[in-house]
BAVEXFI-772039 format. One line per 3 residues: their letters; for each residue y, x, z of N, C-alpha, C. Coordinates in steps of 0.001 Angstrom, whole numbers. Example, Ala and Ser with C-alpha at 12.3 -4.5 7.8 and 13.67 -1.06 7.14 Angstrom:
<pts>
AS> -5690/13190/7800/-4500/12300/7800/-3300/13200/7800; -2250/12850/7080/-1060/13670/7140/30/12900/7870 .
</pts>
This chain:
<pts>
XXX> 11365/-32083/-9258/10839/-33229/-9979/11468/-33343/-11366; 12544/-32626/-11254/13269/-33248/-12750/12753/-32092/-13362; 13120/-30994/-13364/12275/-29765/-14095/10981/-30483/-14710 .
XXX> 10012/-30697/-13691/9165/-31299/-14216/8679/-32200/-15525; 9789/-33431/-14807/9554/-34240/-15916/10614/-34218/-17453; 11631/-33351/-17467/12392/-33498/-18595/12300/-31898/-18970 .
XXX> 12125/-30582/-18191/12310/-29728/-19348/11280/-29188/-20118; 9930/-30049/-19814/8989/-30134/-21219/9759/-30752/-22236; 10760/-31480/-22312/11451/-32151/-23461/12552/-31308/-24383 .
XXX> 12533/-30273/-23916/13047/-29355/-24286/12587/-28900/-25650; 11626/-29065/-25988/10653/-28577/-26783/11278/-29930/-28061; 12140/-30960/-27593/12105/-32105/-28670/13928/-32160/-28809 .
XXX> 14656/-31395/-27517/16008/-31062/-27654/16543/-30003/-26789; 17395/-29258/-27477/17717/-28059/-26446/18244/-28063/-25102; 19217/-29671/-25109/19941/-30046/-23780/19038/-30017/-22909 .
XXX> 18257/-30191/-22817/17188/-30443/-21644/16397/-28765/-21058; 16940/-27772/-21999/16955/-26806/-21719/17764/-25976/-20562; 18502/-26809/-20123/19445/-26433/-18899/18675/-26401/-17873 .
XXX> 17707/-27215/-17760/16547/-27607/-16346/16189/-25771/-15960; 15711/-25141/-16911/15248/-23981/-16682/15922/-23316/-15771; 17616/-23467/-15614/18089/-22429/-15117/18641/-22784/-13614 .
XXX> 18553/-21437/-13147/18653/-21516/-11673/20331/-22410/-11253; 21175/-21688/-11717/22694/-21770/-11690/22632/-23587/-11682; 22186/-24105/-12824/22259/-25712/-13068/22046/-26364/-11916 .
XXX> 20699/-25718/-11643/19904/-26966/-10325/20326/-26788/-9467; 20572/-25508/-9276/21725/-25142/-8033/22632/-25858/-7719; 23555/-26483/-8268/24734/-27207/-8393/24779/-28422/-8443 .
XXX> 23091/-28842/-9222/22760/-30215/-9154/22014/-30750/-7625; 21617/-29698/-7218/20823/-29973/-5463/22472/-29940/-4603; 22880/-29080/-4799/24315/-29265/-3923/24989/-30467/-3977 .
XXX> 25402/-31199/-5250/26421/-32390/-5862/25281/-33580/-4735; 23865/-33453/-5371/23135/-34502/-4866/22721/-34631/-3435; 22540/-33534/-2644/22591/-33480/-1240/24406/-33904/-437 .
XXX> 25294/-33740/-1377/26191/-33451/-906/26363/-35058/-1058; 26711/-35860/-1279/27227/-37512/-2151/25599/-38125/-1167; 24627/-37358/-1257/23565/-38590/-354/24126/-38959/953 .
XXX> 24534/-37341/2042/25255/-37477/2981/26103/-38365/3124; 27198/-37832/1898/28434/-38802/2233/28160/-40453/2200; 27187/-40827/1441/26719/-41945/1075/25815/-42926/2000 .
XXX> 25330/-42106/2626/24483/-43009/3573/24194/-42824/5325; 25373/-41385/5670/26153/-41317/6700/26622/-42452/7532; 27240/-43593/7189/27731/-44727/7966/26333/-45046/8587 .
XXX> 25254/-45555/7331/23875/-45994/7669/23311/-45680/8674; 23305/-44523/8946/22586/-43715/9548/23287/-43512/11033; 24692/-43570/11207/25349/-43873/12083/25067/-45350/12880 .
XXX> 24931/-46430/12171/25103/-47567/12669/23759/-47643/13341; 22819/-47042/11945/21327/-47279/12740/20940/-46543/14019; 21750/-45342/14644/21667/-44586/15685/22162/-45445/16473 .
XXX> 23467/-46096/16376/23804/-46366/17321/23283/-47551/17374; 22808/-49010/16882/22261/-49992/17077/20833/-49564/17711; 19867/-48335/18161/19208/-47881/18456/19493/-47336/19959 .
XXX> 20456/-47079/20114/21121/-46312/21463/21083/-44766/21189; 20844/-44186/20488/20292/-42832/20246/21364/-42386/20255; 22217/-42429/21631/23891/-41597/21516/23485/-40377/22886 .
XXX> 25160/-39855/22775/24751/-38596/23658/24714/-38606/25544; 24472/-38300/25954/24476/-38263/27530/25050/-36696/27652; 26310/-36744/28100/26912/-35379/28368/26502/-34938/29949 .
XXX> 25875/-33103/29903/25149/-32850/30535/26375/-32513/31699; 26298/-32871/32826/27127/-32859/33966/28032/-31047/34460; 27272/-29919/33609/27539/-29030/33505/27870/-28353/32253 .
XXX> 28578/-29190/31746/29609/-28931/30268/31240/-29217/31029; 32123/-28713/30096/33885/-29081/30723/33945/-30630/31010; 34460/-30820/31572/34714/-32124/31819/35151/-33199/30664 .
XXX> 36123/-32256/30246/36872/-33392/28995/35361/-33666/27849; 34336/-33335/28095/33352/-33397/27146/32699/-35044/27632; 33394/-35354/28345/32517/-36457/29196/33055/-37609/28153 .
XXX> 34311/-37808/26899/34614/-38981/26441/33783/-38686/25585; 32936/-38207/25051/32075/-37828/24075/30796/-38656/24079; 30284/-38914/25639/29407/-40010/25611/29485/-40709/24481 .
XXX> 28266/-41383/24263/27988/-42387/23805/28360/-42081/22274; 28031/-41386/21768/28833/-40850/20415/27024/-40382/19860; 26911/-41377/19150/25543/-41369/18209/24885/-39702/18139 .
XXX> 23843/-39640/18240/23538/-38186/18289/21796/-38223/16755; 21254/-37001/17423/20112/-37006/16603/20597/-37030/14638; 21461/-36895/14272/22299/-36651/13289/21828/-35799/12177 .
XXX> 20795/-34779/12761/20084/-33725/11890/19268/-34427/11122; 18868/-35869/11141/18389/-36796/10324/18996/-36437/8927; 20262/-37157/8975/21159/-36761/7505/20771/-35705/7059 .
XXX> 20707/-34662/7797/21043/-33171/6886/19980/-33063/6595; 18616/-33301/7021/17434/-32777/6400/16659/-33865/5708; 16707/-34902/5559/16803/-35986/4367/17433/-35773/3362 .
XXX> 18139/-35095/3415/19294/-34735/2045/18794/-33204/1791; 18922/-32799/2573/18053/-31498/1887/16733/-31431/1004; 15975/-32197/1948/14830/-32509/1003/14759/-33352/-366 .
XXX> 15422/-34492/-96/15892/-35339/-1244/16389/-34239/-2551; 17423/-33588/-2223/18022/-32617/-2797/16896/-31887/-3519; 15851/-30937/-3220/15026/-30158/-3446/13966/-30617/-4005 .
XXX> 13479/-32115/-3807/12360/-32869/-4506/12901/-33239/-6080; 13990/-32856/-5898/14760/-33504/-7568/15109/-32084/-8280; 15308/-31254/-7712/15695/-29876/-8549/14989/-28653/-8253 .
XXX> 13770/-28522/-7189/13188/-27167/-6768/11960/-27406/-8140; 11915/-26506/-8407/10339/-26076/-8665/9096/-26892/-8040; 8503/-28140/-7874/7792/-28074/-6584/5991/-27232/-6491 .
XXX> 6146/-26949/-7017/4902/-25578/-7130/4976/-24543/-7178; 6618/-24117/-6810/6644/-22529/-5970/6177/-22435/-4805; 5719/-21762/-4328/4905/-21678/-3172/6090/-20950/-1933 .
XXX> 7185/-20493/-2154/8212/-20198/-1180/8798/-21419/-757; 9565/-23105/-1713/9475/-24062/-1537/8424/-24896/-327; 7254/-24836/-922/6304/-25018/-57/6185/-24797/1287 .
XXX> 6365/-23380/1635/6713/-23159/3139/8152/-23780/3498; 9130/-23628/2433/10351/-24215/2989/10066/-25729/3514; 9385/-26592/3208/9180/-28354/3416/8091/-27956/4618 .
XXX> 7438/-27028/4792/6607/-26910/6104/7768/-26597/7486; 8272/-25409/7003/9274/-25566/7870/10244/-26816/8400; 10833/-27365/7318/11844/-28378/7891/11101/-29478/8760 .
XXX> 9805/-29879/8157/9421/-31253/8261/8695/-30752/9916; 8095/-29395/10200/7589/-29078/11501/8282/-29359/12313; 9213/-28286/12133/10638/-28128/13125/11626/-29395/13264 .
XXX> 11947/-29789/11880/12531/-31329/12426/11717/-32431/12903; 10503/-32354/12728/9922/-33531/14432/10149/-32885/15475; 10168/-31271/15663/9604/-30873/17052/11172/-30929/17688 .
XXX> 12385/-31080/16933/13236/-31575/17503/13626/-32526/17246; 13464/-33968/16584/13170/-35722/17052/12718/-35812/17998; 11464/-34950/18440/10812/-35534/19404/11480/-35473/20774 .
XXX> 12174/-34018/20932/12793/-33749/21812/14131/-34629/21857; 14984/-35021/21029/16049/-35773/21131/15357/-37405/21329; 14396/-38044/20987/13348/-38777/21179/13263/-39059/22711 .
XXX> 12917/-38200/23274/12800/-38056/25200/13788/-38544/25139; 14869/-37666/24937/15913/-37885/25761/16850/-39141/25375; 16717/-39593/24258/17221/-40996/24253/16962/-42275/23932 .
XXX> 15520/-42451/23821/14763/-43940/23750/14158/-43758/25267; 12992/-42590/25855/12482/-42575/26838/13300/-42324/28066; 14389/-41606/27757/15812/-41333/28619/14915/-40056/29834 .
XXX> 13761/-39431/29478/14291/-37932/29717/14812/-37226/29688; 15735/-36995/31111/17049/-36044/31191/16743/-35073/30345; 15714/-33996/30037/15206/-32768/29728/14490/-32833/28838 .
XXX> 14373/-33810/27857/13911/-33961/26510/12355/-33291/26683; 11820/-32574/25884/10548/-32286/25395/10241/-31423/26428; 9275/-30981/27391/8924/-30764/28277/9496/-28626/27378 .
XXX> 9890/-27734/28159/10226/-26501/27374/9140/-25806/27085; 8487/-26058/27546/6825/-24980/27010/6394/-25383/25889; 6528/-26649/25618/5918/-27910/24852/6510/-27222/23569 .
XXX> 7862/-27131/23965/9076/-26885/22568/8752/-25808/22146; 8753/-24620/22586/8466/-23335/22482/7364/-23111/21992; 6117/-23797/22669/4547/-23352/21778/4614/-24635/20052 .
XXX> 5078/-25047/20075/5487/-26132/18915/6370/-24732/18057; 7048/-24361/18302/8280/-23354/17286/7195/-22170/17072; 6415/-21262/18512/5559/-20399/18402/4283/-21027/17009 .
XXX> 3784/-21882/17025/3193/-22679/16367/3276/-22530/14666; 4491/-22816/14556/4888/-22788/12972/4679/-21958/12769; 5677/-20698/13680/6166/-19887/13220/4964/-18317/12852 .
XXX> 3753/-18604/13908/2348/-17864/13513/2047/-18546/12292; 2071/-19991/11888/1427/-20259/10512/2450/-19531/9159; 3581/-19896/9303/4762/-19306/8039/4017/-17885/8196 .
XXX> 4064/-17078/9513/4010/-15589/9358/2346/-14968/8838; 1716/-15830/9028/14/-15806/8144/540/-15800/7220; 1084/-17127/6392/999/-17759/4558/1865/-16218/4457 .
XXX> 2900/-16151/4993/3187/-15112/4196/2988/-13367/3918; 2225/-12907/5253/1563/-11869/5032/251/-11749/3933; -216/-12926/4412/-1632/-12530/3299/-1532/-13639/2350 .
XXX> -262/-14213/1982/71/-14359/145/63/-13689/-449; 1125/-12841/-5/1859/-11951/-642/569/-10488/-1518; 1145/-10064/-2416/597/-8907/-3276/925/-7665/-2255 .
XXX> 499/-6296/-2514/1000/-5278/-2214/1363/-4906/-2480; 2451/-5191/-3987/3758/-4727/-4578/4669/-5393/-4014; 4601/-6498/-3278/5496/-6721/-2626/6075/-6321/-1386 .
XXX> 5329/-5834/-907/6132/-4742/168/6768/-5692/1635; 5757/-6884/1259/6679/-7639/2092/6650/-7196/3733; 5990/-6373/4223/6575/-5706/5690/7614/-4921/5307 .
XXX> 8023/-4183/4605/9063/-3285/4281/10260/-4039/4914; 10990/-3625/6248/12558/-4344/6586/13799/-3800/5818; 14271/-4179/5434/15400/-3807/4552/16577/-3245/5374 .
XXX> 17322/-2187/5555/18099/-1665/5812/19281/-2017/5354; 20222/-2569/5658/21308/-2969/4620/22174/-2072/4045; 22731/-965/5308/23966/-138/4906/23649/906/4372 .
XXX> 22286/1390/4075/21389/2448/3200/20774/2654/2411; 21164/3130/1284/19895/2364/-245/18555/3333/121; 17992/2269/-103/16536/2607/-186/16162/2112/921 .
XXX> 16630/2695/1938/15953/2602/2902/15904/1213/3813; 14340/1258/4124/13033/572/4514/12609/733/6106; 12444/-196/6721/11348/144/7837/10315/-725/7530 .
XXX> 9074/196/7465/7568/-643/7154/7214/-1045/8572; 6661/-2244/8998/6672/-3141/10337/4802/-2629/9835; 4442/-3145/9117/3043/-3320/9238/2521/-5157/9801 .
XXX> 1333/-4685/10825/980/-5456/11418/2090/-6305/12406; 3227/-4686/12561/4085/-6052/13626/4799/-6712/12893; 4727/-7037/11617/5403/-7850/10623/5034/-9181/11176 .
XXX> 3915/-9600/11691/3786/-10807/12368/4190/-11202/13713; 4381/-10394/14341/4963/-11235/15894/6453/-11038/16003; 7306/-10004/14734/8456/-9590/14275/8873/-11394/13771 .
XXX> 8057/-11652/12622/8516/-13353/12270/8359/-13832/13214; 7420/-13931/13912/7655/-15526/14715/9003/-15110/16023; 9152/-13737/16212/10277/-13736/17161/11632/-14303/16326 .
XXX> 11817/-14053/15054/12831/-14357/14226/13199/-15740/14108; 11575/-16159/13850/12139/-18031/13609/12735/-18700/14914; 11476/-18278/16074/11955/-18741/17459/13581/-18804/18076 .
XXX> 13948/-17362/17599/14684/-17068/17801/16192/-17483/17227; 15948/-17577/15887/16817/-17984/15317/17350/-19653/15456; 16026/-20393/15647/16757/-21600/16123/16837/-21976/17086 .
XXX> 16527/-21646/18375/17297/-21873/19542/18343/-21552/19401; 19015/-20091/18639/20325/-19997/18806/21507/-20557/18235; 20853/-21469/17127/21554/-22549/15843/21183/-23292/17174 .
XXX> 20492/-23729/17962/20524/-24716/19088/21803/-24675/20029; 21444/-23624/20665/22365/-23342/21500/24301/-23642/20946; 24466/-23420/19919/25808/-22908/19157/26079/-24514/18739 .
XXX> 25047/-25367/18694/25577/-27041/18432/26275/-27597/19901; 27011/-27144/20267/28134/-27405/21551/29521/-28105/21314; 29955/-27580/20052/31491/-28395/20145/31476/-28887/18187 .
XXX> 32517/-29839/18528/32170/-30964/16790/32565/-29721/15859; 31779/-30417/14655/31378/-29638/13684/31204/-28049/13839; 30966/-27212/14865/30503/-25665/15285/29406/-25191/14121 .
XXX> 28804/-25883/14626/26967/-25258/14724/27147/-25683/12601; 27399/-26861/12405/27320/-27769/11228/28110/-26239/10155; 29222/-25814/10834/29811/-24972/9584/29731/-24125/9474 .
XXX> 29724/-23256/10809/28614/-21187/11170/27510/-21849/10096; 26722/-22926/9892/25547/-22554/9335/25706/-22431/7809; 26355/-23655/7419/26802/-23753/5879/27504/-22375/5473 .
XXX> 28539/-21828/6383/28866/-20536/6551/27312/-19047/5676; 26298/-19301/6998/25262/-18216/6880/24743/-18847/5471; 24330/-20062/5032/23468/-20114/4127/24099/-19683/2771 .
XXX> 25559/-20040/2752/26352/-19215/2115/25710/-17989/1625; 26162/-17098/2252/25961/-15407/2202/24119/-15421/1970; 23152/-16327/2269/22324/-16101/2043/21664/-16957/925 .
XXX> 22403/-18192/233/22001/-18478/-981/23017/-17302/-2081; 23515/-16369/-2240/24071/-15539/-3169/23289/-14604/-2487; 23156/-13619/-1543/21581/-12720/-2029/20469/-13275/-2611 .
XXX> 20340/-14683/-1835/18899/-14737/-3160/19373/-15054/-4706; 20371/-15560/-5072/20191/-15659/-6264/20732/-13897/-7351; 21056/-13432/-6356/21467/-12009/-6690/19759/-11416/-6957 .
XXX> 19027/-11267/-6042/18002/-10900/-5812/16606/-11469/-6515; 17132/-12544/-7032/16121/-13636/-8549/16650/-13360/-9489; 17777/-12690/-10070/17933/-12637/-10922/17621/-11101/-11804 .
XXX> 16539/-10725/-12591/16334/-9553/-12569/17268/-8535/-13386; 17908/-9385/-14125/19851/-7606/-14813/20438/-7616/-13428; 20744/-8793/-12550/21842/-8568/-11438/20927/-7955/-10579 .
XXX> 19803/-7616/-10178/19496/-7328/-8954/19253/-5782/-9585; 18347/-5496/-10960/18438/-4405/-11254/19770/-3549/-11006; 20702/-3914/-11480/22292/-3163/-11653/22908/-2962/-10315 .
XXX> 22408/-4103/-9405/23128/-3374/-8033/21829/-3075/-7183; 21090/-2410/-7837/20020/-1821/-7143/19380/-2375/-5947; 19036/-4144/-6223/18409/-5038/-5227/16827/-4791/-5543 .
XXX> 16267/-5097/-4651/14867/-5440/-4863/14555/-7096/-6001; 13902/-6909/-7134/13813/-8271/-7626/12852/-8956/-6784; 13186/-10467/-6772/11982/-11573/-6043/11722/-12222/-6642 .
XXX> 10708/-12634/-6874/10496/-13705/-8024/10801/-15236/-7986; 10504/-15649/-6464/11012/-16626/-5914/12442/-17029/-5205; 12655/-15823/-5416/14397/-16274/-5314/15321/-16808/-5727 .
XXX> 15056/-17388/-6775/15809/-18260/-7611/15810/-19589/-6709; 14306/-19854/-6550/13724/-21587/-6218/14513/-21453/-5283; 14416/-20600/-3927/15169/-20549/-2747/16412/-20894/-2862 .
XXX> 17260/-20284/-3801/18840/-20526/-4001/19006/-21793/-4023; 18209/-22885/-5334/18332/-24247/-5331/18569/-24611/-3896; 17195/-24539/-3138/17111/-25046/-1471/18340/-24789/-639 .
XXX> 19055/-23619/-964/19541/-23420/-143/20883/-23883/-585; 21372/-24410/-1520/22616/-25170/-2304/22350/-26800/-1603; 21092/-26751/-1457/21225/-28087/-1189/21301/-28507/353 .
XXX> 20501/-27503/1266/21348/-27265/2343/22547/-26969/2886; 23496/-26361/1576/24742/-26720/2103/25526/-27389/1977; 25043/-28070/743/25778/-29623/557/25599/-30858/836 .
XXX> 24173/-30834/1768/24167/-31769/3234/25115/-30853/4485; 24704/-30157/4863/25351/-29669/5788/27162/-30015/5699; 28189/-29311/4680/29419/-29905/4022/29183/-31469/3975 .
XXX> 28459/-32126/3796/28635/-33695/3879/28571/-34100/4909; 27879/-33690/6243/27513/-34075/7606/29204/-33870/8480; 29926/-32645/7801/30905/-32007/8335/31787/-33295/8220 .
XXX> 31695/-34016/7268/32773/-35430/7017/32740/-36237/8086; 31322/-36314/8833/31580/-37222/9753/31197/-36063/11371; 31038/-35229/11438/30803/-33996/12272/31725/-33432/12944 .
XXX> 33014/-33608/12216/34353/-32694/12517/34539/-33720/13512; 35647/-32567/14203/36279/-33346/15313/36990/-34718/14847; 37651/-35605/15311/36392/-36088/16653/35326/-36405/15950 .
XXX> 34210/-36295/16535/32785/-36097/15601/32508/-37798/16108; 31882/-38127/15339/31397/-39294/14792/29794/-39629/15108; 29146/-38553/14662/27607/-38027/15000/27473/-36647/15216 .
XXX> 26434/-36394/16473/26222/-34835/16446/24895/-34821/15599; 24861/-33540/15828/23703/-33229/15017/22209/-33106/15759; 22467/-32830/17175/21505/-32787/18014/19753/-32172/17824 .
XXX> 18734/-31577/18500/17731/-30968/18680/17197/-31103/16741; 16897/-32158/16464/16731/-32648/15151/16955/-32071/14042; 18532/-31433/14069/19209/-30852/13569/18644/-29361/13447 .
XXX> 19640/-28748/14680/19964/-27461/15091/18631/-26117/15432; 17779/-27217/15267/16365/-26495/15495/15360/-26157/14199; 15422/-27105/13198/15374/-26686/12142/15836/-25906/11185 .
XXX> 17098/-26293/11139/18287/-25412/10074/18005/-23935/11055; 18411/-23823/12338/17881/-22425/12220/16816/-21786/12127; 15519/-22384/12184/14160/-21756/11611/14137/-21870/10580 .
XXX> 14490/-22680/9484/14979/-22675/8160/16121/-21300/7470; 16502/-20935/8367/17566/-19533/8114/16460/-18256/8167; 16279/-18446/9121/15124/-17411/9393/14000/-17327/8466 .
XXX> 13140/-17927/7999/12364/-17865/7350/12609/-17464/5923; 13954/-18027/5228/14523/-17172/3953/14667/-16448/4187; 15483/-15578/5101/15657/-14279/5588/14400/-13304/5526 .
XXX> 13382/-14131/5948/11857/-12968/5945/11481/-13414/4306; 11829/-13917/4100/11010/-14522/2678/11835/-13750/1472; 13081/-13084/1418/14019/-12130/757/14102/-10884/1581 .
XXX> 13550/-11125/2706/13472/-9371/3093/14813/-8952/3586; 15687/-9864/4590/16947/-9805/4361/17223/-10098/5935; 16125/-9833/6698/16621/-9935/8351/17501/-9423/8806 .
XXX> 17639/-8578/8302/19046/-8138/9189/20182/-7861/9023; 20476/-8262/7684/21494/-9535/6996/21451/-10460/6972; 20346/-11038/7979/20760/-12624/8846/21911/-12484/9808 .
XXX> 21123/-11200/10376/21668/-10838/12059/23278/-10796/11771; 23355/-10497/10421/25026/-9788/10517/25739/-11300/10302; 25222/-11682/9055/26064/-13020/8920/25889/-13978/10028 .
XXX> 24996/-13733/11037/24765/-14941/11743/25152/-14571/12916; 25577/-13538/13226/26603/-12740/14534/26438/-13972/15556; 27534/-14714/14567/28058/-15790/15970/26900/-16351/16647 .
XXX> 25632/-16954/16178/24588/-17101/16738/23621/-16469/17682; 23700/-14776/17391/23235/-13890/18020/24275/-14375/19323; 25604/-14082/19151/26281/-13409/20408/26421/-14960/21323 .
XXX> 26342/-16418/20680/26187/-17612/21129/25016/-16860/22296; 23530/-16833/22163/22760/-16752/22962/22666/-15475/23636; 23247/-14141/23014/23394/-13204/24106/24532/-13818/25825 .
XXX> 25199/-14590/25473/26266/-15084/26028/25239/-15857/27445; 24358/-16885/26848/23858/-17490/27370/22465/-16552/28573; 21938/-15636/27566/21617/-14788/28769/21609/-13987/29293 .
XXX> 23599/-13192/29413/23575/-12919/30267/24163/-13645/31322; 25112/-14281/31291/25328/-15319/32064/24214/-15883/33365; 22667/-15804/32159/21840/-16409/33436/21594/-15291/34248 .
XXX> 21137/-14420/33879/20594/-13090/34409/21834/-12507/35274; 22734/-12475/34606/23969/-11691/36041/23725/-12690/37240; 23671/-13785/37025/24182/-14979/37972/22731/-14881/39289 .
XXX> 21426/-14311/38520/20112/-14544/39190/20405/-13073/39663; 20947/-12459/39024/20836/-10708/39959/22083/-10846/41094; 22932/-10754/40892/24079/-10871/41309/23830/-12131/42955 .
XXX> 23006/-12846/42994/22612/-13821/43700/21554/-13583/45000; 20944/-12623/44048/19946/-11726/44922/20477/-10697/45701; 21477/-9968/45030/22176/-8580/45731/22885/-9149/46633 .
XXX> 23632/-9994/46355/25230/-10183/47016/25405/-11723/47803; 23786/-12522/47614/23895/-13831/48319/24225/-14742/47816; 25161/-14753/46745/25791/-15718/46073/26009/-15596/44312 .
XXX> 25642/-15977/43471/25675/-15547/41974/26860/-15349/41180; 27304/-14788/40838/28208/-14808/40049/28515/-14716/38447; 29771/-15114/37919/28880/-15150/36484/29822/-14731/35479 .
XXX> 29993/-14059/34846/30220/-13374/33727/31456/-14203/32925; 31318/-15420/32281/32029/-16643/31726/32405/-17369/32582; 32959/-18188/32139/33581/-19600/32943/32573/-20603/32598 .
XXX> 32117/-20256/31673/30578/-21531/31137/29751/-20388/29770; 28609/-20423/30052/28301/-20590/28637/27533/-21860/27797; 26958/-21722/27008/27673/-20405/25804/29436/-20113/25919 .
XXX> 29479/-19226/24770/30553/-19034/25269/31477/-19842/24941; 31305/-20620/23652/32653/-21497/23096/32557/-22423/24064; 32328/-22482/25402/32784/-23597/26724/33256/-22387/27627 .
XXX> 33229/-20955/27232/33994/-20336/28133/35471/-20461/27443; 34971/-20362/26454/36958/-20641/25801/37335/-21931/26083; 36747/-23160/26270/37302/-24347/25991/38157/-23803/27652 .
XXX> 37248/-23792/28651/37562/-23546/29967/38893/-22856/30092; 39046/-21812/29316/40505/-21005/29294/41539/-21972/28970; 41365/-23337/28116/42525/-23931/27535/42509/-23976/25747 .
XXX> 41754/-23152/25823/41847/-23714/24531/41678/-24529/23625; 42091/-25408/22839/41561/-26776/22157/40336/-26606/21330; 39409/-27419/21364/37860/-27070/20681/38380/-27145/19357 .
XXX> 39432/-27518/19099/39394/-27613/16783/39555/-26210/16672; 40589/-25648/17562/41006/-24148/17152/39751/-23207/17540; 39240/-23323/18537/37779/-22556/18827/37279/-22575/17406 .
XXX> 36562/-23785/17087/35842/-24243/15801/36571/-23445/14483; 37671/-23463/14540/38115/-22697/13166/38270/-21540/13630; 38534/-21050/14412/38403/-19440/14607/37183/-19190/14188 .
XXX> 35860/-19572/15037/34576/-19567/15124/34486/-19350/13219; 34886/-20613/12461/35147/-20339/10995/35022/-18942/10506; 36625/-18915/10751/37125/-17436/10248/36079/-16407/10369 .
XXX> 35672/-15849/11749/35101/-15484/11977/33389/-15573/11339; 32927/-16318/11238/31678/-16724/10047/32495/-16235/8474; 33179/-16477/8166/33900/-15768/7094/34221/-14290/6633 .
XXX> 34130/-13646/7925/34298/-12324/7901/32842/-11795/8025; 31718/-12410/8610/30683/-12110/9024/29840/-11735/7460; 30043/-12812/6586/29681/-12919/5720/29984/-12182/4396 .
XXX> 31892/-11752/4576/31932/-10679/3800/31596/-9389/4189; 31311/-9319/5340/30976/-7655/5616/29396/-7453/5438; 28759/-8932/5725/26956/-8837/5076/27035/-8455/3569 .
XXX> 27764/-9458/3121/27776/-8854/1447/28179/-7728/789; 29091/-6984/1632/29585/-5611/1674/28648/-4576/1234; 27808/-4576/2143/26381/-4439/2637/26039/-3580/1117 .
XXX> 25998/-4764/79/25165/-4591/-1103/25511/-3546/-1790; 27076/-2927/-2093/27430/-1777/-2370/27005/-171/-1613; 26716/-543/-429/26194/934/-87/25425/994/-375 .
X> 24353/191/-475/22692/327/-1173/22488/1085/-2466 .
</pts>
């Protein structure tokens, strides 16, 4: 919006010439997503909880998770109000990568309201019926994977999968470029689902990934830097970077009241968006599998989860009785189970997103 309305004024003073550039708005969607959070966080707290919209701890989590009750939930409110807020003031709004980005959030964050919705105005144990959830995510995620196959030009190459640790090299998907996205989005946010388990987790792995993935795109929009380290240029990669600055400076603002002891979770609302929101930049920069790397912890969150189910259903069948792999999953409740304190999980978990992210960016030199 501000692009809009002030850097035609440019033309009457040069200051207003700053609007143009990516780096500015970047910083200005971050400052302003970041201060909305902090700013209207209590609000949003009080109004959850004068609502009842707190948590019901599921009887098969650690025990000590049980003082956690009643601790305001549905929280992904903040972060994607501020994201958007953020992006209506500094994106482009007639890039058409933008565009899918506000389809995404605004889909995916009802289809998890609705589900946190069940479960705490209607007080369905099991929130959104799971088929319901699933053909809702399947849903989007065939429309994003249309707009963007047959947007796109054929210089863009957009089936081409990017190889990270090999320059040049490409795998052309083709046609399975479409059931390839929608496994990605699906996929990707159940497992930002799954990984929202202990305070502030899910909130900083992500600010973590968007990290590593707002600096490829702005590496990758910018055409001397992407030329010189031999990136593919995007044209829309710039707009993306804004979005994605401003997703992490809601996300970093949510963390204020997120961290242990958490204050608000972030709940279905949340965790279901931001990760179909990961995913979809990822296909939209050509950069899937420099999701996979920076987003490890997410992958191995839901590998955790099924095998756990699957040993427990085989193992049950062979031997009579199931057995199971963890002490709980996911797994950061198999560690809590060992003894370990959830802050130190959570900052390991950190570190670990830290390393994930320099070895994705690594990446860019072998190319």
């Amino acid at each position: 919006m501000l692009y809009h309305l002030l850097y035609p004024l440019a033309d009457y003073s040069i200051v207003f010439n700053v609007f143009r550039y990516v780096t500015f708005r970047s910083i200005g969607a971050f400052i302003t997503a970041l201060l909305f959070t902090l700013m209207f966080g209590p609000y949003f707290i009080r109004m959850l909880k004068n609502k009842a919209a707190v948590e019901s701890i599921d009887e098969n989590m650690p025990e000590k998770h049980q003082i956690k009750a009643g601790t305001p939930t549905m929280g992904g409110l903040i972060i994607l109000v501020a994201m958007l807020v953020a992006s209506l003031f500094w994106n482009i709004l007639t890039n058409s990568a933008i565009l899918l980005m506000y389809l995404s959030t605004l889909w995916l964050g009802i289809l998890g309201f609705l589900d946190d919705y069940l479960k705490n105005f209607v007080k369905a144990k099991k929130g959104l019926i799971p088929r319901y959830k699933l053909w809702g995510q399947i849903s989007v995620a065939l429309i994003l994977a249309l707009a963007i196959y047959y947007s796109s030009s054929p210089a863009d190459n957009i089936t081409a999968l990017q190889i990270p640790f090999f320059k040049g090299m490409y795998l052309e998907l083709g046609l399975f470029f479409i059931p390839f996205v929608i496994f990605m989005i699906i996929g990707s946010s159940n497992a930002v689902n799954l990984t929202d388990g202990l305070d502030g987790l899910a909130a900083g792995t992500l600010a973590f990934s968007a990290l590593g993935l707002g600096i490829m795109s702005y590496l990758k929009g910018n055409f001397i830097v992407a030329d010189y380290l031999n990136l593919e240029f995007i044209q829309n990669a710039g707009e993306l970077t804004v979005f994605i600055s401003g997703m992490m400076g809601a996300l970093i603002g949510f963390l204020w009241y997120n961290s242990y002891p958490a204050q608000i979770f972030m709940g279905d609302t949340g965790s279901l968006a931001l990760g179909g929101i990961l995913a979809v930049i990822s296909v939209l920069l050509k950069e899937q599998i420099f999701l996979v790397i920076i987003g490890l912890i997410f992958v191995l969150e839901t590998g955790s989860v099924i095998t756990q189910r699957y040993w427990f259903k085989y193992t049950k069948k062979k031997f009579g009785a199931g057995r199971r792999v963890f002490l709980c999953a996911p797994i950061h409740h198999h560690y809590e189970l060992k003894g370990i304190h959830e802050t130190k999980i959570v900052t390991r978990f950190y570190i670990v997103a830290i390393l994930l992210v320099a070895v994705g960016l690594s990446t860019i030199k072998l190319r």
